[in-house]
C-alpha positions in Angstrom: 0.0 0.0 0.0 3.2 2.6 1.2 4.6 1.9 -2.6 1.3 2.2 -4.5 0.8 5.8 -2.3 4.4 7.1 -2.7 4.5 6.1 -6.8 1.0 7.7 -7.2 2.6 10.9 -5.1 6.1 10.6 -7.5 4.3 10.9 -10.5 2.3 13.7 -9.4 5.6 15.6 -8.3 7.1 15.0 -11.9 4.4 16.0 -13.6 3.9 19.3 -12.1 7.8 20.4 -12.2 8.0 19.0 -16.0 4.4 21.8 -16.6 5.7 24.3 -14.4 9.1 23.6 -16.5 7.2 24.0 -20.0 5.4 26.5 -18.9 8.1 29.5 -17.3 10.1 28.5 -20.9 9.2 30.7 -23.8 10.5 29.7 -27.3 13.2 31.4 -28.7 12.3 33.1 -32.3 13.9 31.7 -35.2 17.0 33.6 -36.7 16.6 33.4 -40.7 19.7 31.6 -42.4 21.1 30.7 -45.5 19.8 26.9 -45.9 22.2 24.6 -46.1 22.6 20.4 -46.2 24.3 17.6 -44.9 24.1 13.9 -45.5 25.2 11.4 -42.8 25.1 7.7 -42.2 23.7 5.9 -38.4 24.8 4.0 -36.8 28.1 4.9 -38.6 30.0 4.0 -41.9 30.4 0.7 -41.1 28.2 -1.4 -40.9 27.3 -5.6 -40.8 26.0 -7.4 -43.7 21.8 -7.6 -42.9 21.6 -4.9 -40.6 20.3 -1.7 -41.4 21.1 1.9 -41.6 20.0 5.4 -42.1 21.1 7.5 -44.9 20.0 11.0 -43.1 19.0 14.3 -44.9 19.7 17.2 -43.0 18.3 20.5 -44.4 19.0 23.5 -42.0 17.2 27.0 -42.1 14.0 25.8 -43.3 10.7 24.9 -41.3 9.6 22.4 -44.2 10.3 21.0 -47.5 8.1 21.5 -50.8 9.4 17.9 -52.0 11.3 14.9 -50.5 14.7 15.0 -51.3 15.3 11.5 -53.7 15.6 8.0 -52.6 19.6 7.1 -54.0 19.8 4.0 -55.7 22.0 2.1 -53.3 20.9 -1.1 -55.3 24.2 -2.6 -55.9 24.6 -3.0 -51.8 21.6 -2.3 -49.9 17.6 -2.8 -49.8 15.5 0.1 -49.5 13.3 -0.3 -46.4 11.4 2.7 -45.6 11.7 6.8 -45.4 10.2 9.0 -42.8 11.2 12.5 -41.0 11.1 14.9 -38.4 11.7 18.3 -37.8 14.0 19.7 -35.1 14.6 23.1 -33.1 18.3 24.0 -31.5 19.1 26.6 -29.8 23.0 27.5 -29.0 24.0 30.9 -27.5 20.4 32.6 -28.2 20.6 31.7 -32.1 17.7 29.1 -32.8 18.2 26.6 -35.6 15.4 25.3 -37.4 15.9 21.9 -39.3 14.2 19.0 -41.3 15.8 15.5 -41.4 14.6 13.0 -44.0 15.9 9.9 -43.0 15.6 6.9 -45.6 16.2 3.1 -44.1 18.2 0.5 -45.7 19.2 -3.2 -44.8 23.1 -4.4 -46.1 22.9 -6.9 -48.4 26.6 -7.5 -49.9 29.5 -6.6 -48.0 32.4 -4.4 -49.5 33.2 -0.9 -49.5 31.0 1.4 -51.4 30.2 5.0 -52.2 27.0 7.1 -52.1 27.3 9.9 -54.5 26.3 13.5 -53.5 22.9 14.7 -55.2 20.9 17.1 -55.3 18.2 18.5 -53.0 16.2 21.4 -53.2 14.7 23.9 -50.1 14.3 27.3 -50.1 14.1 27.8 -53.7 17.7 26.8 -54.1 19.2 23.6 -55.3 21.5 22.0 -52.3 23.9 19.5 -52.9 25.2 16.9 -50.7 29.0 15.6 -50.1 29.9 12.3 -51.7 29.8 9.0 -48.6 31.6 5.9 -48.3 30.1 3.0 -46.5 32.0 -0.3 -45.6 30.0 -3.6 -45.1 31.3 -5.9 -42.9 30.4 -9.8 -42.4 28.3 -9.6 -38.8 28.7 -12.1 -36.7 27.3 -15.8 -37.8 25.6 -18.3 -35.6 26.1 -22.0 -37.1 25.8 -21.0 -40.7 22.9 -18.8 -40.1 22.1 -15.4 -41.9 23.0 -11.9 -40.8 22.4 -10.4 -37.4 19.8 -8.2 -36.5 19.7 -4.8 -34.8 17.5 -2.9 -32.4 20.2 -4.3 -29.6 19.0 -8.1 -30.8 22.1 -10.2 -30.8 23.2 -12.3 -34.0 22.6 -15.5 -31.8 19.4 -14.3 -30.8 17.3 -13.9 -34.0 18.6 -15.2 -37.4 17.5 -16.8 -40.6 18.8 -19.9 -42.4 18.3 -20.7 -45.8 18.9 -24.5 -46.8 18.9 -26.5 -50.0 18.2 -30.3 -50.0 20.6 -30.5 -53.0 24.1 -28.6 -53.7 24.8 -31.2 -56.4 22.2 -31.4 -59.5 21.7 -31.7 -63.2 20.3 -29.2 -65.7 16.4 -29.5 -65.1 16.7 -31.5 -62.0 14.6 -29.6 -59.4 15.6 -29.6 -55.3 14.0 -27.3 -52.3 15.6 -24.7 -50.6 13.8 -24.2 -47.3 14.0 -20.4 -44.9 13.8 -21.0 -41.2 13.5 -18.1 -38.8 15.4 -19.1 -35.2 14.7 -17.3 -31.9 15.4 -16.6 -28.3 13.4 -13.7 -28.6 9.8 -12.9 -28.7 8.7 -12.7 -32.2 5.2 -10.7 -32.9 5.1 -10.3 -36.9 7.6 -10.2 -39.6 7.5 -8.9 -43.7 10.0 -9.7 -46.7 11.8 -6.9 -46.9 13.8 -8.7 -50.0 12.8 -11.6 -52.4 15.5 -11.6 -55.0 14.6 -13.8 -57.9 17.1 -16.9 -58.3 18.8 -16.5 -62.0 19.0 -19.3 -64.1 15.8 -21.2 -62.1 12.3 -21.7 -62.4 10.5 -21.3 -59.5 7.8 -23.0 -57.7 6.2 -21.6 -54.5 5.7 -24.7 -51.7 5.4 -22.9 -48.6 3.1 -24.3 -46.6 -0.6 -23.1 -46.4 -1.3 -21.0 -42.9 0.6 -19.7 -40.2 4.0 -21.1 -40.0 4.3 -24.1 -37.1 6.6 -23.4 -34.3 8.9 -25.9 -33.3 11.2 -26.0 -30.3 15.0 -27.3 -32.1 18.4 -27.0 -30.6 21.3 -25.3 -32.4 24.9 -25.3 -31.5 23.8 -26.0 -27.9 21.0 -23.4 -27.4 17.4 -24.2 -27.6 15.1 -21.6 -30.3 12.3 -21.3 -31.5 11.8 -22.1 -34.7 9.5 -22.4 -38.1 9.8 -22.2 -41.7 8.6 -19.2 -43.2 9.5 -19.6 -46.8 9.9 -23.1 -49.2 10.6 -23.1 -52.5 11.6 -25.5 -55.2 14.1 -24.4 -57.9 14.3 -25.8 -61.2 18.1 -25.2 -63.3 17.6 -23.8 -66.7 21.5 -24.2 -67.6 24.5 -25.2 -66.1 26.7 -23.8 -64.6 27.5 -22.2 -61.1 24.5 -20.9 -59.6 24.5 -18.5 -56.3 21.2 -18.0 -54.4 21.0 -14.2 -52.9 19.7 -13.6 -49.4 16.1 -13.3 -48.3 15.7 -10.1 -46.2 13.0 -10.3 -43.2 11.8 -7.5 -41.2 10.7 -8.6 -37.9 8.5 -7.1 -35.1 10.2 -7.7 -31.8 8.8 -7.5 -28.5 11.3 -6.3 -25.9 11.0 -5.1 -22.0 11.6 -1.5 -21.0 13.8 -0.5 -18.0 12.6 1.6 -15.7 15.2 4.7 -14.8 14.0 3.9 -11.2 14.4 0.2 -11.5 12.1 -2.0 -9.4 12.2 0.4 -6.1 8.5 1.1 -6.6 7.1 -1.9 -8.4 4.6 -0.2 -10.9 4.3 -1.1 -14.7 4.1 2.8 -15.2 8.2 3.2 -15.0 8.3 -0.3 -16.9 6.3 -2.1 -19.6 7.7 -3.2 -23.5 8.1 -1.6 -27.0 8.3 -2.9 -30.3 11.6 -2.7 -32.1 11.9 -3.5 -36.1 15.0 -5.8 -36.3 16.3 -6.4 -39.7 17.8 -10.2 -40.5 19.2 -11.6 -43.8 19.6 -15.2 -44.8 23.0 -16.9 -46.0 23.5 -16.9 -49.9 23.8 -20.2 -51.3 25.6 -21.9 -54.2 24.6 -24.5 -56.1 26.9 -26.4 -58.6 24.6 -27.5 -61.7 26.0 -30.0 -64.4 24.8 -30.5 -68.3 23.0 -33.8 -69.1 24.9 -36.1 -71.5 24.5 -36.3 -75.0 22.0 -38.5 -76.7 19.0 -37.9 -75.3 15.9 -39.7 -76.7 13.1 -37.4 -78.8 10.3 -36.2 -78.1 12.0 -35.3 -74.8 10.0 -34.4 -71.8 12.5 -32.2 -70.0 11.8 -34.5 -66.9 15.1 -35.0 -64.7 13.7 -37.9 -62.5 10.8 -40.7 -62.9 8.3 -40.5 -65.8 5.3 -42.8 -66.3 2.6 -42.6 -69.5 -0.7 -43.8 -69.4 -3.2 -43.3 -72.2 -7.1 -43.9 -72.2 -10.0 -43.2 -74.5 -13.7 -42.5 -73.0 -15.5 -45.4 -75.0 -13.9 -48.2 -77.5 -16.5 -47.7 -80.0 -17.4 -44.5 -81.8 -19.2 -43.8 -84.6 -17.9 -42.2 -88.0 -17.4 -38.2 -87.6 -18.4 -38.2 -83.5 -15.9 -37.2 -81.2 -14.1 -39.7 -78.9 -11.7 -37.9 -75.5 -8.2 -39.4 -75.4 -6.6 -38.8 -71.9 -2.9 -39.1 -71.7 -1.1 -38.1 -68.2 2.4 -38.2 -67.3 3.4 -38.5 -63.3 6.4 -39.2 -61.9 9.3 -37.4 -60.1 10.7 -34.2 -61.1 9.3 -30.8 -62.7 6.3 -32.2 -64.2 5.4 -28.2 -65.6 7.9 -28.9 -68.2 5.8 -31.5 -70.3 5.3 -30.8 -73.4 2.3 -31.7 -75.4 2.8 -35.3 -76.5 3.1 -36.2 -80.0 0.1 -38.8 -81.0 1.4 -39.6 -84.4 -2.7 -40.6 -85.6 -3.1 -41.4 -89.1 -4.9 -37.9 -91.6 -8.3 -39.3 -91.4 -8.3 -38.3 -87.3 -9.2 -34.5 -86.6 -7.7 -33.7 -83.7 -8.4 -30.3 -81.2 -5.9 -28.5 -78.7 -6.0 -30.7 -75.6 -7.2 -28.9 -72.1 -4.3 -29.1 -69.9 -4.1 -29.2 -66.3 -1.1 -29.9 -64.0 -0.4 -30.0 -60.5 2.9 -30.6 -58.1 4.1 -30.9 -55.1 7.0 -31.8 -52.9 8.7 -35.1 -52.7 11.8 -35.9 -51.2 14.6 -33.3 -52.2 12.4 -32.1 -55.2 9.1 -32.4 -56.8 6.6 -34.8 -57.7 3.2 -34.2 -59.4 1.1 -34.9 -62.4 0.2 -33.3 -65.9 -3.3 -34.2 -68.1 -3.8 -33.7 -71.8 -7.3 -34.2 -72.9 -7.6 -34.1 -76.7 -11.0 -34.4 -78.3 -10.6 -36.6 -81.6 -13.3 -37.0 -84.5 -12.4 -40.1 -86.8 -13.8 -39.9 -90.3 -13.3 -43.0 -91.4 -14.7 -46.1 -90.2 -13.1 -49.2 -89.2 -10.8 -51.1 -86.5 -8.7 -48.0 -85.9 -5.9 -48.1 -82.7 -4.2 -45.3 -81.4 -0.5 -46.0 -81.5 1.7 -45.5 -78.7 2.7 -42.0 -77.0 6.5 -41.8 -76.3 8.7 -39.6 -74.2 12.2 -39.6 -72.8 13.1 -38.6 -69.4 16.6 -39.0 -67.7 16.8 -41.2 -64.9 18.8 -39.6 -62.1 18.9 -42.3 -59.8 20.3 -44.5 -62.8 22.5 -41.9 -64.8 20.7 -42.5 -68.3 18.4 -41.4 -70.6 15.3 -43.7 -70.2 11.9 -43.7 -72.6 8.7 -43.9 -70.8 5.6 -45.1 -73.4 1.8 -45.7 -73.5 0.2 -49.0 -74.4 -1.4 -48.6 -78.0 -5.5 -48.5 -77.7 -8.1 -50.1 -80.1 -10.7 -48.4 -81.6 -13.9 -49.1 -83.3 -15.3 -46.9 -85.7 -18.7 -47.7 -87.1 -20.9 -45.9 -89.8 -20.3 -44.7 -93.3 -17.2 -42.2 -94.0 -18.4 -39.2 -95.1 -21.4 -39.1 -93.1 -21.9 -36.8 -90.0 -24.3 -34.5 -88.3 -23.3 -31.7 -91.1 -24.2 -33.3 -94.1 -27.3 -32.7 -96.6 -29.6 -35.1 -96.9 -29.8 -36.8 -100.2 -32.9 -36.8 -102.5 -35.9 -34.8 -103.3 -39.5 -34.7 -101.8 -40.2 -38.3 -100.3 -43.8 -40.1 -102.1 -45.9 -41.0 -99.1 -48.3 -43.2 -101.0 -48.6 -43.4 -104.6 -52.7 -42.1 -104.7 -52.5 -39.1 -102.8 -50.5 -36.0 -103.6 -50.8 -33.0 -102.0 -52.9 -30.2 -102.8 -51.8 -26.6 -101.8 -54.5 -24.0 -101.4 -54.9 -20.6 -101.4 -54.7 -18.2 -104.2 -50.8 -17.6 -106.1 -48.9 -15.1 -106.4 -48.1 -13.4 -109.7 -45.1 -11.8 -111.2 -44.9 -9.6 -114.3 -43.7 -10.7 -117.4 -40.4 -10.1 -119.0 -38.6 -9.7 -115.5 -34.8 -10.4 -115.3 -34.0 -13.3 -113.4 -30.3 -11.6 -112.7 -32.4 -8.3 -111.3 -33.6 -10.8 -108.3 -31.9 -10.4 -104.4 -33.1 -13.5 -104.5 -30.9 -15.0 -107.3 -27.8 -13.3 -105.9 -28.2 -14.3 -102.3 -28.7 -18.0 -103.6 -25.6 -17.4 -106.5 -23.2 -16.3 -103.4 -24.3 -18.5 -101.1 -21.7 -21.7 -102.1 -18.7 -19.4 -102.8 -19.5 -17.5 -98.9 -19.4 -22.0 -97.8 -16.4 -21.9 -99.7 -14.4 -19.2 -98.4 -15.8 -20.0 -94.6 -14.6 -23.3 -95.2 -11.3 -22.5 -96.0 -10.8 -19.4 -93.9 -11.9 -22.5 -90.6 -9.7 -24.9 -92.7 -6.9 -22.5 -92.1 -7.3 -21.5 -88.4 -7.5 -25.3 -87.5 -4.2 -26.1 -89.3 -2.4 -23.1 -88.0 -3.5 -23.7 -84.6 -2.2 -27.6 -85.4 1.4 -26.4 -87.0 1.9 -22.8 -85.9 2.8 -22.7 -82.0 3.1 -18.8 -81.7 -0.6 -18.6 -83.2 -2.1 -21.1 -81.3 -0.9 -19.6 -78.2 -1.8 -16.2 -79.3 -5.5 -17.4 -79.8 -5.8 -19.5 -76.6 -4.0 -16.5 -74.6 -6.6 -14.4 -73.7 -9.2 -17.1 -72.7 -6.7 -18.6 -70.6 -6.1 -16.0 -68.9 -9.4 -15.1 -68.3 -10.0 -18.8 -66.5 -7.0 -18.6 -64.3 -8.5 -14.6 -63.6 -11.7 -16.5 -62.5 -9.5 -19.0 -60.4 -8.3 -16.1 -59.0 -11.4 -14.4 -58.5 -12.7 -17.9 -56.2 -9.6 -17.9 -54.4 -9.6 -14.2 -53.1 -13.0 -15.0 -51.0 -10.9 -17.6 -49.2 -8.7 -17.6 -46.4 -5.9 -18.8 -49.0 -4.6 -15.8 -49.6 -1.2 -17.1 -50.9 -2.8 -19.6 -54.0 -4.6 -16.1 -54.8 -1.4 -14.3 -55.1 0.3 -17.5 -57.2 -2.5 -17.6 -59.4 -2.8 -14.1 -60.0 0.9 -14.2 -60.7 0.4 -17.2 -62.9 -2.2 -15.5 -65.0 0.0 -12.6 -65.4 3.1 -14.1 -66.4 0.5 -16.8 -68.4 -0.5 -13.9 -70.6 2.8 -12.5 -71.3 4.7 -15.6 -71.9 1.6 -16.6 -74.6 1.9 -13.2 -75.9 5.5 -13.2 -76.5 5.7 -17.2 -77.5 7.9 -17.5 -74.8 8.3 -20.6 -72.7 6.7 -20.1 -69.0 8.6 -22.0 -67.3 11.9 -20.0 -66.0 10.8 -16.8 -67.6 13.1 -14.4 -65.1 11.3 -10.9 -64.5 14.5 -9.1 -66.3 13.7 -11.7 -69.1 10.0 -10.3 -69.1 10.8 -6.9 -68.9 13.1 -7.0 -71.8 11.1 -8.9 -74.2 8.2 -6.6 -73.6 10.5 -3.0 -74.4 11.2 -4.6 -77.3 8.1 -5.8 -78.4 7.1 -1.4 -78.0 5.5 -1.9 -74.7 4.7 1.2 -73.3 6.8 2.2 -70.0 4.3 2.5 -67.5 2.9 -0.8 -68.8 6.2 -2.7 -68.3 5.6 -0.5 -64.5 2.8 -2.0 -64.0 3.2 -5.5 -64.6 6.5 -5.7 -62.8 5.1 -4.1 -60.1 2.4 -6.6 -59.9 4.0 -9.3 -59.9 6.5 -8.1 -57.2 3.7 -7.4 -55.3 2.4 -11.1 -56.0 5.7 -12.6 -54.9 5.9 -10.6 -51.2 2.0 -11.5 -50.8 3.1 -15.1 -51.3 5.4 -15.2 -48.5 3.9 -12.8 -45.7 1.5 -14.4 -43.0 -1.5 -15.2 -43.6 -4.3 -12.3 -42.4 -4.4 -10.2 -45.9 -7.9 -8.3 -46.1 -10.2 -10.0 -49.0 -11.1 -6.4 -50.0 -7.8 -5.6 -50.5 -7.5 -8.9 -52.7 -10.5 -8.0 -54.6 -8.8 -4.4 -55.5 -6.0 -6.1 -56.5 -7.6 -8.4 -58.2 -9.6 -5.1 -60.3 -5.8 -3.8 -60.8 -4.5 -6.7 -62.2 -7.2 -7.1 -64.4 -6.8 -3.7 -66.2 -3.3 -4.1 -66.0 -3.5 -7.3 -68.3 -5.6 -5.4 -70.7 -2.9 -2.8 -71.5 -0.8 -5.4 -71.7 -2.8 -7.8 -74.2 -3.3 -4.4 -76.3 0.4 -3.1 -75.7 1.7 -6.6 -77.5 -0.7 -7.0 -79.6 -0.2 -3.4 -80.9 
């Protein structure tokens, strides 16, 4: 009771003298200057690889600024976190300095020595410049292999992130899982990507596990964390040759206790209690060593680096001339299924065939992936008979085994009844049936008469029936034409199927954003995205880089601020992917508008 009463009388006391204190102190005026600037780094020039800094903006002799001074492009050695600013009054000898400090926040990526060079700012309708920096980045302190220290007085050995791969060792095409694990002895609230590089030289496939990451108690080098994986990935080599993984960069809320100046004398949270500090950590780089498959590998070749299996089956046995039959060929196995092309079916002339509908699906297995890809083609035989679809080979190299192996379908019977020739489109031969010879009929009613000496060649009538088979003809060849270009000519079949593709995996999209899977929203909006583009450009999806992208579109004459706005979507796609789960569905459905319009420039800016 004595320490409740003398706490509740302290703060009293403190709070009067610090009034009476604000009070009897007038504010000095302001002294106009000249306005000058300065640029500084905190905590200092040197600084450890994943921890952040401030590059500070001091502009003295103003009271505000008309326009931020600019963000440098420290790029090559740093990621841009944030900017904010205060404002600040000094006084020193009776002369009171007014000054505006923009401070813009970076985390250290690469470590070396490097320069910030001056630039210009403007205040006070003059145009300042600031002196040229040099920053040095130091390797911080590791813990076991981990990832870059933190900062907000969080030790490297307190709070770090790992990145490992279940492979160091592979074969161009042979995918492998790299997996990023936050460890802690510190009380984690929330964290964001503050960096998602993009691997070069892989295709990339999102496998981080759906909802909030499971916490795990692990020891490490003798201490016990806390532990969960926030990101997993699978990466799929598009050539060989030495590969290096950059960092991941996290930004993590931590929850820490605040000392009391008077320590625990009076026992009351009021001199106590916790903050949150932003601590900054950065994941080890990785490289991985990729070698070039041997020569002599088997066409058509599936691009599989792993196990492939074929299996082939028709709807029904029996079909008649001119109906359609479905043919269903899936390959499964191990390894990056995505890659699969469309299997060559090598059916006689008499077979029309139709673009299958694809679908595909993977997941992880082991070091790398597993999963399963569908053709369905719809077939129309013409001709009748005991037809049999032959069998649907593919190669695929065998890891495991070190060789090229040849995975195949069994070949499938087919019987095809009726008359060739015949189908639902077909005229009817003969004239007006005789229903019984005695009986004709009659028609009634008065006729209709038509002057004499008329042209024949003056009727619509003779004209519209005169064009009618040259209009069949030139339909017939014009569809004739668009089947066999969509059969021989990739780039215009994808081009045709682009936008309606996109539209379905928009309408995927669209399901998925009144979920709580907020992540397969993101990857399918990015899907449908990069979808588009890669149809577009007849480019191959599959390890399409963004710097790829964004150079194929310039120089197909996409606009600027097109090329903005898809990059910046699908940036935006990838850090949605890996943040917690939580995001607002309104804010998906916005995005989901944005990405929409954004598609349309693009369609038109290709297209152009």
């Amino acid at each position: 009771m004595r320490g409740r009463v003398l706490s509740g009388w302290l703060t009293a006391v403190v709070g009067s003298a610090l009034g009476f204190i604000g009070a009897g102190v007038a504010p000095l005026p302001a002294v106009a200057q000249d306005p000058s600037v300065r640029a500084y780094l905190t905590p200092g020039s040197t600084i450890g690889v994943g921890r952040p800094f401030v590059l500070n903006v001091e502009v003295t002799g103003v009271q505000g600024l008309n326009e931020d001074p600019p963000v440098p492009d420290l790029s090559s050695f740093a990621q841009y976190l944030a900017s904010g600013s205060q404002t600040s009054m000094r006084t020193v000898n009776g002369r009171t300095t007014v000054s505006v400090t923009v401070q813009h926040r970076y985390q250290a990526v690469r470590e070396g020595t490097f320069d910030i060079p001056a630039f210009e700012v403007r205040a006070g309708g003059r145009a300042l410049r600031t002196e040229r920096l040099s920053v040095t980045v130091t390797s911080s302190p590791q813990t076991g292999g981990g990832g870059g220290g933190a900062d907000g007085g969080i030790s490297a050995q307190a709070l770090f992130v790992t990145a490992e791969a279940t492979k160091t060792r592979v074969r161009d095409g042979e995918p492998f899982v790299v997996e990023y694990r936050i460890w802690t002895r510190v009380d984690v609230g929330s964290y964001d990507f503050t960096r998602v590089p993009e691997p070069e030289g892989f295709w990339v496939e999102d496998v981080t596990p759906e909802g909030q990451p499971r916490r795990e108690q692990l020891t490490r080098n003798g201490q016990s964390y806390t532990t969960a994986v926030v990101r997993r990935v699978a990466l799929v080599p598009t050539s060989p040759g030495e590969r290096r993984i950059e960092p991941v960069g996290l930004q993590v809320q931590v929850r820490v206790r605040r000392a009391s100046p008077f320590g625990d004398i009076f026992g009351d949270p009021f001199f106590g209690g916790s903050s949150v500090v932003p601590t900054t950590v950065l994941s080890n780089p990785l490289t991985v060593t990729v070698s070039p498959l041997p020569a002599g590998r088997p066409e058509p070749y599936s691009g599989v680096v792993g196990r492939l299996s074929l299996t082939a089956s028709l709807d029904r046995d029996s079909v008649g001339a001119n109906d359609a039959v479905t043919l269903t060929v899936r390959a499964s196995g191990e390894g990056n299924l995505r890659a699969v092309p469309e299997p060559e079916l090598g059916l006689p002339s008499d077979f029309e065939i139709f673009p299958p509908e694809t679908s595909e699906s993977v997941q992880p297995f082991g070091p790398g992936l597993s999963g399963e890809k569908k053709f369905e083609y719809v077939l129309i035989p013409r001709a009748p008979g005991q037809r049999e679809i032959p069998p649907i080979r593919m190669g695929y190299f065998d890891e495991r085994a070190g060789a090229y192996r040849t995975a195949a379908t069994n070949a499938l019977p087919l019987t095809v009844t009726g008359v060739a020739g015949e189908g639902p489109g077909d005229v009817a031969r003969g004239g007006v049936a005789t229903l019984r010879e005695d009986i004709r009929f009659i028609h009634l009613g008065a006729g209709e008469l038509e002057p004499r000496g008329r042209s024949l060649f003056a009727s619509p009538m003779f004209w519209l029936v005169a064009l009618l088979p040259v209009v069949g003809v030139a339909a017939s060849v014009g569809v004739r034409r668009h089947r066999d270009l969509l059969e021989g000519d990739v780039a215009y079949a994808r081009g045709r199927r682009a936008s309606g593709l996109a539209r379905k995996r928009l309408a995927e999209a669209r399901r998925l954003a009144a979920g709580t899977d907020t992540r397969a929203f993101y990857a399918e909006v990015a899907r449908a995205l990069r979808g588009l583009a890669a149809d577009r450009l007849n480019v191959a999806e599959a390890g399409l880089q963004t710097t790829d992208l964004e150079q194929l579109l310039r120089q197909r004459g996409v606009s600027d601020a097109t090329v903005r706005d898809v990059l910046g979507c699908l940036e935006h796609c990838d850090r949605q992917r890996f943040a917690p789960p939580g995001t607002d569905p309104h804010e998906a459905s916005r995005f989901l508008d944005r990405a929409g319009e954004v598609m349309t420039a693009l369609d038109k800016g290709v297209r152009r």
